[in-house]
Backbone and ligand atoms as CSV (ligand in chain L), in Angstrom:
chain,resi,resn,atom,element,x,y,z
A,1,UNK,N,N,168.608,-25.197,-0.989
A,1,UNK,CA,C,168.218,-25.367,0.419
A,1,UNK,C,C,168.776,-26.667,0.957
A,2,UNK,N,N,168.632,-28.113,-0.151
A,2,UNK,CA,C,169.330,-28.785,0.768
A,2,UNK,C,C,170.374,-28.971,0.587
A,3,UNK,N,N,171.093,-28.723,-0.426
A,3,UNK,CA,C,172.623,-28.586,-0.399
A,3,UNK,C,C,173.272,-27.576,0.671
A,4,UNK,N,N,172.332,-26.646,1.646
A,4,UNK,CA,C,172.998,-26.017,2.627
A,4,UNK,C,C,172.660,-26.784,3.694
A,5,UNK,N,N,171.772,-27.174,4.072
A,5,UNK,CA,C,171.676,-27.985,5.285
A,5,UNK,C,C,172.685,-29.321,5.091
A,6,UNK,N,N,173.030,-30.077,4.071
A,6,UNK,CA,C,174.100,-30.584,4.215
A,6,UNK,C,C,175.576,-30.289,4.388
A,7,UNK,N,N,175.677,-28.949,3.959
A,7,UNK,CA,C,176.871,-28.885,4.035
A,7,UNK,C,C,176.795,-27.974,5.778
A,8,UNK,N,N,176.123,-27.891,6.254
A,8,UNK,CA,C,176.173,-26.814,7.508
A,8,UNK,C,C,177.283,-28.086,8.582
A,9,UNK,N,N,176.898,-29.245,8.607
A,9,UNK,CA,C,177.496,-30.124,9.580
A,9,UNK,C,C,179.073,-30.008,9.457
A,10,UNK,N,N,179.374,-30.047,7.904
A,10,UNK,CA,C,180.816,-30.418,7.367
A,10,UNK,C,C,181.061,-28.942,8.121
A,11,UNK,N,N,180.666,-27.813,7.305
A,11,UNK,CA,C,181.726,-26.650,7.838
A,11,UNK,C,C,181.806,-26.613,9.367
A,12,UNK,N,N,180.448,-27.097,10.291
A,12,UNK,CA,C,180.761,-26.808,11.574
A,12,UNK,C,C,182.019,-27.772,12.267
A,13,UNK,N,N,182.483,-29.114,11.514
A,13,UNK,CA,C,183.270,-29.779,12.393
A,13,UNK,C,C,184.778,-29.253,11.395
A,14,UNK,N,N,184.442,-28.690,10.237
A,14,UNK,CA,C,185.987,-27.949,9.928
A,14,UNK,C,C,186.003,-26.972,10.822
A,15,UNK,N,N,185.119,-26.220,11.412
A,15,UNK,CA,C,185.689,-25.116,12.487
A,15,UNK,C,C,186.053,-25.926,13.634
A,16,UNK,N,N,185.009,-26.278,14.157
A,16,UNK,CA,C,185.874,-27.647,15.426
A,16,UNK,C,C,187.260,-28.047,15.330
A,17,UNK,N,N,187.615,-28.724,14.264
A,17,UNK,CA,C,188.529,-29.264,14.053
A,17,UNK,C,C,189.822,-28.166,13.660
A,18,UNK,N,N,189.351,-27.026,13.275
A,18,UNK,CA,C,190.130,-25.442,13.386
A,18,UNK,C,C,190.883,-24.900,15.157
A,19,UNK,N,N,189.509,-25.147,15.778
A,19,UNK,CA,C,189.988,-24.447,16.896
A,19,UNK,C,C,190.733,-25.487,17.779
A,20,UNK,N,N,190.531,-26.557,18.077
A,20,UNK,CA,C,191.000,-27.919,18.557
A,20,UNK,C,C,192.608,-27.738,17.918
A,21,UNK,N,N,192.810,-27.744,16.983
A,21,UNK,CA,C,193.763,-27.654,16.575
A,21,UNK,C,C,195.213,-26.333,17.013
A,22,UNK,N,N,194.216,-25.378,17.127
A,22,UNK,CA,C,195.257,-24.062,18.019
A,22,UNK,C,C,194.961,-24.561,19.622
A,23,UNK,N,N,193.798,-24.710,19.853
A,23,UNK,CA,C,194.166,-24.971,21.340
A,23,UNK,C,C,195.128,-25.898,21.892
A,24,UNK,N,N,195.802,-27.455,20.593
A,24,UNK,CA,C,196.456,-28.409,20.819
A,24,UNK,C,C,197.702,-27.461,20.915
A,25,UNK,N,N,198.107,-26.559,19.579
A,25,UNK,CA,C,199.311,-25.703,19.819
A,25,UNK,C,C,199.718,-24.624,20.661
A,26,UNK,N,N,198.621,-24.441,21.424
A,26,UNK,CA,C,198.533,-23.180,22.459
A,26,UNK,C,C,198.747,-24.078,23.490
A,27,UNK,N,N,198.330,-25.293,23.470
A,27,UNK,CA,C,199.428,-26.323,25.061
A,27,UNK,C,C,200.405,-26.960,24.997
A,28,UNK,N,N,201.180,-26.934,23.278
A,28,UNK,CA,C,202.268,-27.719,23.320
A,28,UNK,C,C,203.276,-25.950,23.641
A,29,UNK,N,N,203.055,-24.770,23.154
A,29,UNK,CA,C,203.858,-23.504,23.652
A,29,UNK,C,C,203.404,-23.197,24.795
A,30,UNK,N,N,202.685,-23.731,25.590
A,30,UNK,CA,C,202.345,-23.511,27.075
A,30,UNK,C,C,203.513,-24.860,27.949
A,31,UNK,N,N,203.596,-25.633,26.986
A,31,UNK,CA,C,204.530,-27.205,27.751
A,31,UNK,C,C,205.996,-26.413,27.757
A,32,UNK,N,N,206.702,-26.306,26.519
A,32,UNK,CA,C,207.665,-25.695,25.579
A,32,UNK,C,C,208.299,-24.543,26.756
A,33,UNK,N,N,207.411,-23.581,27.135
A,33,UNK,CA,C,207.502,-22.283,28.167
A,33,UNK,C,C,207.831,-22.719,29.511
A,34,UNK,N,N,207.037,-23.360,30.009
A,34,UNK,CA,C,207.375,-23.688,31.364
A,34,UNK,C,C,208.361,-24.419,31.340
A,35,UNK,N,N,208.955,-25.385,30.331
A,35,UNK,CA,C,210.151,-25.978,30.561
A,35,UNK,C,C,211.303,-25.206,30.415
A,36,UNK,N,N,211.330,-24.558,29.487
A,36,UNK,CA,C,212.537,-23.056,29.428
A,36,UNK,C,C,212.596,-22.192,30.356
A,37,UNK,N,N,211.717,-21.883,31.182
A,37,UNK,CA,C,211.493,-20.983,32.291
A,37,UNK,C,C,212.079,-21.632,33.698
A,38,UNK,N,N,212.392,-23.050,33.838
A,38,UNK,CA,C,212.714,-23.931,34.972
A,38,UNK,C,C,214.284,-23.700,35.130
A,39,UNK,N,N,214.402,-22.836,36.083
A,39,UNK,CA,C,216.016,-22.715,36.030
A,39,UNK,C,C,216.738,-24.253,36.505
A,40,UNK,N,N,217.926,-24.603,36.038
A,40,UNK,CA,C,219.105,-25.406,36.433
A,40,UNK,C,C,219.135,-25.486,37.808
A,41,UNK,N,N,219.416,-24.314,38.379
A,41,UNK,CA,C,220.045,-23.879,39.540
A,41,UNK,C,C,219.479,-22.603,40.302
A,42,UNK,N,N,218.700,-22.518,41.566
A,42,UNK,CA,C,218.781,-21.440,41.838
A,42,UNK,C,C,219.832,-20.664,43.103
A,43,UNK,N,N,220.542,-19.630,42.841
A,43,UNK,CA,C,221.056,-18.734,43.765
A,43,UNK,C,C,220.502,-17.581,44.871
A,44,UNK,N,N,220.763,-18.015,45.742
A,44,UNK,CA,C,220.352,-17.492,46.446
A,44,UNK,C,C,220.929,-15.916,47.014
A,45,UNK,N,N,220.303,-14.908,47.174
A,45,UNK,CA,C,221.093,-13.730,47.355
A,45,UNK,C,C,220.967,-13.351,49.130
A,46,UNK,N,N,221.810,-13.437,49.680
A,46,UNK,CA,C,221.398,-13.435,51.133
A,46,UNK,C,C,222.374,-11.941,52.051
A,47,UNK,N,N,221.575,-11.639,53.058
A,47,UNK,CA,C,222.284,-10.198,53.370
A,47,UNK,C,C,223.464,-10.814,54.573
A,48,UNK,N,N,223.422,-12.141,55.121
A,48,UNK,CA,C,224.483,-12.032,56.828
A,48,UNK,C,C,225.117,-13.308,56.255
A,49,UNK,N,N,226.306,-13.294,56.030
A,49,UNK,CA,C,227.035,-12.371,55.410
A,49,UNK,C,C,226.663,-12.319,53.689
A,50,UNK,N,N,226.767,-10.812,53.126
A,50,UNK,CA,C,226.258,-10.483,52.191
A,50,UNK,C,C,226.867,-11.738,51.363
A,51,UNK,N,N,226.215,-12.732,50.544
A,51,UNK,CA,C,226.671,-13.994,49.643
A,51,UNK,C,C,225.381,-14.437,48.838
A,52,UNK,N,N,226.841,-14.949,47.294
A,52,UNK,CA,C,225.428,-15.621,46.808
A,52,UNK,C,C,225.725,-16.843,47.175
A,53,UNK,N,N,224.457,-17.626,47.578
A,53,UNK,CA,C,224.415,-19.171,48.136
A,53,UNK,C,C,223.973,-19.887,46.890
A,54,UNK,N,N,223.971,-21.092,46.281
A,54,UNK,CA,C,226.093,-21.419,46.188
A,54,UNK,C,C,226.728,-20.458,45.305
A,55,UNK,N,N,228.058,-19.908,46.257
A,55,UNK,CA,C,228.837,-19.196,45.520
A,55,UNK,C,C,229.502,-19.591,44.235
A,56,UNK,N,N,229.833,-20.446,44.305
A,56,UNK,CA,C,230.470,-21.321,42.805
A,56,UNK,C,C,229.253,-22.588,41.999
A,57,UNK,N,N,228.853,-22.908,41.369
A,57,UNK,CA,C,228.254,-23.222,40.418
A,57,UNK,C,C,228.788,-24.065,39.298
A,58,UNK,N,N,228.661,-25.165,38.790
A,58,UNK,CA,C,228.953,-25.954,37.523
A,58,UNK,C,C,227.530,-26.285,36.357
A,59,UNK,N,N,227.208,-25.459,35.803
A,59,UNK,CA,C,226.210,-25.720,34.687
A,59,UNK,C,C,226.401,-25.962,33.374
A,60,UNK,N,N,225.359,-26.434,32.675
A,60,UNK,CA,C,225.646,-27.121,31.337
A,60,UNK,C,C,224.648,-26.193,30.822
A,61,UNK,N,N,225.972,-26.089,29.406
A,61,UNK,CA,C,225.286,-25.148,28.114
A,61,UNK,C,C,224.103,-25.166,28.138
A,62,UNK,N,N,222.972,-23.894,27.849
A,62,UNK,CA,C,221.655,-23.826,27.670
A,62,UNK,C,C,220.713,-23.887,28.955
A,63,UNK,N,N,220.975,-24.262,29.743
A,63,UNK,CA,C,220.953,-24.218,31.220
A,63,UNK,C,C,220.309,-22.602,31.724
A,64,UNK,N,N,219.589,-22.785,32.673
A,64,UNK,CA,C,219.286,-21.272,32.851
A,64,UNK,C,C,219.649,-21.033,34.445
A,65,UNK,N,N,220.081,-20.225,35.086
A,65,UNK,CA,C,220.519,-20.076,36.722
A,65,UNK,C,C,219.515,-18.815,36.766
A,66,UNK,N,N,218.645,-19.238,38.653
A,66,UNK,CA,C,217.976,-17.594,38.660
A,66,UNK,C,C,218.311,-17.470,39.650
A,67,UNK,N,N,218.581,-16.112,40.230
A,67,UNK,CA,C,219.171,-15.678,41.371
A,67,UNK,C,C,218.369,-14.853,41.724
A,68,UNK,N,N,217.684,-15.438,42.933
A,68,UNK,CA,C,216.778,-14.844,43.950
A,68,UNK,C,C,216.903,-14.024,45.206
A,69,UNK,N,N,216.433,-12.969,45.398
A,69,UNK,CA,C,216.571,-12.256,46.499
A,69,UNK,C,C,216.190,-12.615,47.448
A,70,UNK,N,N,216.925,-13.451,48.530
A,70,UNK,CA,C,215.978,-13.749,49.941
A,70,UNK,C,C,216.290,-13.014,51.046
A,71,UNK,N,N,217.009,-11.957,50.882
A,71,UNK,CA,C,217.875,-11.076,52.109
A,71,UNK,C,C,216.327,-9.477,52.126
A,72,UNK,N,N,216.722,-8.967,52.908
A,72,UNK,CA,C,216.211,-7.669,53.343
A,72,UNK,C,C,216.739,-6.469,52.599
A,73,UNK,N,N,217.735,-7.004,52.149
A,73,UNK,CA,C,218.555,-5.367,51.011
A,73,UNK,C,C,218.648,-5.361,49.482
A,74,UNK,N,N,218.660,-4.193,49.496
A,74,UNK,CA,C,219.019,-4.597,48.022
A,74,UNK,C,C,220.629,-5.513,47.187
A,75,UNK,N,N,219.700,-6.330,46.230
A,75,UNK,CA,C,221.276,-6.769,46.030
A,75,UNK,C,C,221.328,-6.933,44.589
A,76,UNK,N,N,222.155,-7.373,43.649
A,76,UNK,CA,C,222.452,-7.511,42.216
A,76,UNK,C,C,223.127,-8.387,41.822
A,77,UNK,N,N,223.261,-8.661,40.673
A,77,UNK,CA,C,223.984,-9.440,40.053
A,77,UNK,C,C,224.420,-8.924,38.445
A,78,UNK,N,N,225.615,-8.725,38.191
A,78,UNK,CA,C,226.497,-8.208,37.192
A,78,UNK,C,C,227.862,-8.783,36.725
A,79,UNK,N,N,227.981,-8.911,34.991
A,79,UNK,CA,C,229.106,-9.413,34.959
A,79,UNK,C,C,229.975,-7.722,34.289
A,80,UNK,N,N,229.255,-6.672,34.462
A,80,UNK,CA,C,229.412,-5.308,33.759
A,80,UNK,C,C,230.922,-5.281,33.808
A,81,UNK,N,N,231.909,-4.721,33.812
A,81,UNK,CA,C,233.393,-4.607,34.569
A,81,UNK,C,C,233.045,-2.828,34.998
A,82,UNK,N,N,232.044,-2.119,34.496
A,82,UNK,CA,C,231.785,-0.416,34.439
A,82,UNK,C,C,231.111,-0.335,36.036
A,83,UNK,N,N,230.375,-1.834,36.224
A,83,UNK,CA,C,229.771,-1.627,37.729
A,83,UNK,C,C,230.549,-2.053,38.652
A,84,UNK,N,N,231.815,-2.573,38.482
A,84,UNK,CA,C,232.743,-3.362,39.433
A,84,UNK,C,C,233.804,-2.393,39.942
A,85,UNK,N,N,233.837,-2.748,41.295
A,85,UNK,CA,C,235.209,-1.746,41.503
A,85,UNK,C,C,236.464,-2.699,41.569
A,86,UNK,N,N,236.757,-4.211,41.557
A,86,UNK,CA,C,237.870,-4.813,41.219
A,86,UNK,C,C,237.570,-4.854,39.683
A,87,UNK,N,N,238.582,-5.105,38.776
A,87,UNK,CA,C,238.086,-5.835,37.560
A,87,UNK,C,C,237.950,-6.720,37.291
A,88,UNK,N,N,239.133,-7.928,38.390
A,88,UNK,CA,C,238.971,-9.266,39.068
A,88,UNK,C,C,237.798,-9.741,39.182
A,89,UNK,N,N,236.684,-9.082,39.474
A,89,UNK,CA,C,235.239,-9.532,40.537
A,89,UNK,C,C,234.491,-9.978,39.149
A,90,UNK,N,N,234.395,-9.451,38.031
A,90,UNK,CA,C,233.726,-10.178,36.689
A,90,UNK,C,C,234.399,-10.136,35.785
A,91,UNK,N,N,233.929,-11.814,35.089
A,91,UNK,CA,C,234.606,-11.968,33.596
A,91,UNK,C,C,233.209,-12.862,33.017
A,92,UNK,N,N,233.631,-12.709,32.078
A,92,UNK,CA,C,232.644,-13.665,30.909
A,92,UNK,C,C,233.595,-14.264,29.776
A,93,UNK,N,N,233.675,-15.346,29.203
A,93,UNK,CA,C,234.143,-15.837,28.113
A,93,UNK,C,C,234.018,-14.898,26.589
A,94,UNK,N,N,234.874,-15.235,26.181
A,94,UNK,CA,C,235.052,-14.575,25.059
A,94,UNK,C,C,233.679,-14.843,23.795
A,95,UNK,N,N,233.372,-13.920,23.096
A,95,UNK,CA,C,231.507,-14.613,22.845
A,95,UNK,C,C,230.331,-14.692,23.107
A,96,UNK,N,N,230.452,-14.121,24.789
A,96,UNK,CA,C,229.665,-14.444,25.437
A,96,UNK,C,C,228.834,-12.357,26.016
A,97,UNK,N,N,227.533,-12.800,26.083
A,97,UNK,CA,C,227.073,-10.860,26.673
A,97,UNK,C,C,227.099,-10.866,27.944
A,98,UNK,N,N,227.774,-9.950,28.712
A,98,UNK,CA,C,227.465,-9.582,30.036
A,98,UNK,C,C,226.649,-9.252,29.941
A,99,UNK,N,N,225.608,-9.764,31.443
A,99,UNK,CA,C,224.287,-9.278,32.043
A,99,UNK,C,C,224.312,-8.506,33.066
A,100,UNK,N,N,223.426,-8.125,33.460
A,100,UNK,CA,C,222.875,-7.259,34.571
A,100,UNK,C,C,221.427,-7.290,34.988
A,101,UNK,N,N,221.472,-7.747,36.466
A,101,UNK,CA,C,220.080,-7.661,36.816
A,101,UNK,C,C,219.446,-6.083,37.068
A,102,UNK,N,N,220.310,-5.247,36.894
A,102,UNK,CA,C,219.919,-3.914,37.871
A,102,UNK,C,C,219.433,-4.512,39.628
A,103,UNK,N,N,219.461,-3.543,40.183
A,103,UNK,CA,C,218.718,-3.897,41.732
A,103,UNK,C,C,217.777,-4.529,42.022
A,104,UNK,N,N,218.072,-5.623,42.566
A,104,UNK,CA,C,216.911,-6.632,42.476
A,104,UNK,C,C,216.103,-5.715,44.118
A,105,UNK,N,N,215.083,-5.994,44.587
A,105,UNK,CA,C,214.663,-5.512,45.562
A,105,UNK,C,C,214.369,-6.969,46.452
A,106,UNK,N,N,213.829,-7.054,47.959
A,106,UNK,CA,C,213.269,-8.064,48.466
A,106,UNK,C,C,212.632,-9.048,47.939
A,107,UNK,N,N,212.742,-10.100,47.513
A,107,UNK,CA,C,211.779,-11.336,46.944
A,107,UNK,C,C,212.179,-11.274,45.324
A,108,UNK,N,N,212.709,-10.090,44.894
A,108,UNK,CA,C,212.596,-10.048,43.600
A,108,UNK,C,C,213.824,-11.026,42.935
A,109,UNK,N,N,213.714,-11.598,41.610
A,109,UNK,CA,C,214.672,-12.480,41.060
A,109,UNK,C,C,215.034,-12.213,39.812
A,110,UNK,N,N,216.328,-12.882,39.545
A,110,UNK,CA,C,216.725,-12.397,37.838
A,110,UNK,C,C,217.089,-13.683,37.049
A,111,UNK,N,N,216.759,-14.237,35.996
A,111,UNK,CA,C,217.319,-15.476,35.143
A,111,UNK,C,C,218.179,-15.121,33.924
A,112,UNK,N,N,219.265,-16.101,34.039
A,112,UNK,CA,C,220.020,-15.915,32.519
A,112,UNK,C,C,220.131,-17.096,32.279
A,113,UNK,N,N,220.555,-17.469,30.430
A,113,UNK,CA,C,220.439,-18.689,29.955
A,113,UNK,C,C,221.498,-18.564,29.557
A,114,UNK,N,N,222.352,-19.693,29.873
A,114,UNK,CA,C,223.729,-19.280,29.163
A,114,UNK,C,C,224.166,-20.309,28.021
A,115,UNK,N,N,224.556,-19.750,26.708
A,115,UNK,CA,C,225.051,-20.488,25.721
A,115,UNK,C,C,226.148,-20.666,25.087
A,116,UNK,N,N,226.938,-19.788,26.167
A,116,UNK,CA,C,228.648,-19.983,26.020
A,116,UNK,C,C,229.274,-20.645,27.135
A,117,UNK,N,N,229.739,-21.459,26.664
A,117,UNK,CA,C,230.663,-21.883,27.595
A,117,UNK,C,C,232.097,-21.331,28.281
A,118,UNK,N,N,232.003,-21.430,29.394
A,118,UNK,CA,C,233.197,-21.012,29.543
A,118,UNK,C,C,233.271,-20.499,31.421
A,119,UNK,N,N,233.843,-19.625,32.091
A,119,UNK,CA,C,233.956,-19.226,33.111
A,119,UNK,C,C,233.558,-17.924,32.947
A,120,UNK,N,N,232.259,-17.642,34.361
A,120,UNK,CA,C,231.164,-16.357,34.585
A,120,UNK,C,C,231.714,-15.998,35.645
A,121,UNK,N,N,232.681,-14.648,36.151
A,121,UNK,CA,C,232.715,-14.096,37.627
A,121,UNK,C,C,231.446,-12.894,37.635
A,122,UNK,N,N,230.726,-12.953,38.941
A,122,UNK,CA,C,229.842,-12.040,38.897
A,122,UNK,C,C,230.089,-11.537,40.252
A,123,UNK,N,N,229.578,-10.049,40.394
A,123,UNK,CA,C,229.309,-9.489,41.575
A,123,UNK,C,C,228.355,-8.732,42.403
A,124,UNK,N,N,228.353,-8.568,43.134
A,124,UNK,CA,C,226.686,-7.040,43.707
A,124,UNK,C,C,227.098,-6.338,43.900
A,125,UNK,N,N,227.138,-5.162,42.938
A,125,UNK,CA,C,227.653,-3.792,43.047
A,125,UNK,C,C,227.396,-3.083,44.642
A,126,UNK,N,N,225.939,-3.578,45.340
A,126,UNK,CA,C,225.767,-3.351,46.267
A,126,UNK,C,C,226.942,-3.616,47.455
A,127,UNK,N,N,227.238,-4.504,47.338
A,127,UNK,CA,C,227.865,-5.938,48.363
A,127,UNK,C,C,229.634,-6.252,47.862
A,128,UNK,N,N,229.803,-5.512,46.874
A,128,UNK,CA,C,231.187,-6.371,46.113
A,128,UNK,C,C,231.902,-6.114,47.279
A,129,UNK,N,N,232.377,-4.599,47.985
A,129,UNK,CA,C,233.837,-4.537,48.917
A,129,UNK,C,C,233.237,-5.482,50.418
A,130,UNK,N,N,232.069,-5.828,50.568
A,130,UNK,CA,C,232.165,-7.082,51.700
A,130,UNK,C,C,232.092,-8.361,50.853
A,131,UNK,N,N,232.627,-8.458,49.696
A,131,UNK,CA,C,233.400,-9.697,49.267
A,131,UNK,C,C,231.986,-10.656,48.367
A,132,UNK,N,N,230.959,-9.882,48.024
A,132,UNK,CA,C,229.980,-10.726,47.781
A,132,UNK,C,C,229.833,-10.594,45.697
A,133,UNK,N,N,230.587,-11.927,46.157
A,133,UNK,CA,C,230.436,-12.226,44.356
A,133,UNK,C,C,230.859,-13.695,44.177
A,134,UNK,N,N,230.674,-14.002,43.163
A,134,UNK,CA,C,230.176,-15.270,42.782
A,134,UNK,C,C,231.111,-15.693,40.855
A,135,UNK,N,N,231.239,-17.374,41.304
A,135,UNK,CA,C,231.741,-17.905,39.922
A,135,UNK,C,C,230.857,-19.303,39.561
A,136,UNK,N,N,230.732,-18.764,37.962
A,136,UNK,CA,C,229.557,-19.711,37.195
A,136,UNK,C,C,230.291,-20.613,35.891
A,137,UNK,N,N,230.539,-21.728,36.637
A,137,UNK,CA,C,230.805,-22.586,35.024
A,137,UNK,C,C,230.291,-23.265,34.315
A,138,UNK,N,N,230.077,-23.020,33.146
A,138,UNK,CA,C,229.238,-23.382,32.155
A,138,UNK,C,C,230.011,-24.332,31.351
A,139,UNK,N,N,229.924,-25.803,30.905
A,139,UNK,CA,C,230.309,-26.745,30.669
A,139,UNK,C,C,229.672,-27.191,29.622
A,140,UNK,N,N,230.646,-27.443,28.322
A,140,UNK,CA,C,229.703,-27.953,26.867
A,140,UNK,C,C,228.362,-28.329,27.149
L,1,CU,CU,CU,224.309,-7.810,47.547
């Protein structure tokens, strides 16, 4: 009997000291997240005249760009060459995965992180023949 009432204190501050301990690591991957989630740069996708705002771009490796829909139409962003009707309109570095937002809708946005360096042409399948596409350089 009293060897349990002594020990009741110890185990309750090893659980304390249990949960304190995930909640410390559940806010250093809550810090960790929101900083990876903070794009570099954001692009803007706009319908008059169909453009991404800024069209050209200089970012550094690991860097993330999000490209936001602020226009009324639908618009995209692709480095596919299968969704392009120039082949000119996208490239990606050698190494590197083409993305695709699919159709972004009103307000809606897309992020990529890029870890190759090199030169990104992208376009909006929507928008490409009124000239709306875009170049991303990614810099060691
Ligand atoms: Cu567009």
């Amino acid at each position: 009997m009293r060897a349990i009432l002594e020990s009741t204190p110890r185990r309750s501050e090893l659980i304390l000291t249990f949960f304190a301990t995930i909640v410390a690591g559940l806010l250093v991957i809550a810090v960790a997240r929101s900083r990876a989630a903070k794009p570099a740069v954001v692009i803007k996708m706009m319908d008059m005249p169909a453009s991404f705002e800024p069209t050209r771009i200089t970012i550094k490796t690991g860097d993330t760009v999000e490209w936001e829909n602020t226009g009324n139409q639908l618009h995209h962003v692709t480095t596919d060459p299968s969704a392009a009707l120039k082949k000119n309109d996208v490239a990606i570095p050698a190494g590197a995965k083409p993305f695709d937002s699919g159709f972004l809708k009103p307000g809606e946005s897309f992020s990529e992180t890029f870890s190759v360096p090199g030169v990104y042409r992208y376009t909006c399948a929507v928008h490409e023949a009124k000239g709306m596409n875009g170049e991303l350089v990614v810099q060691k």
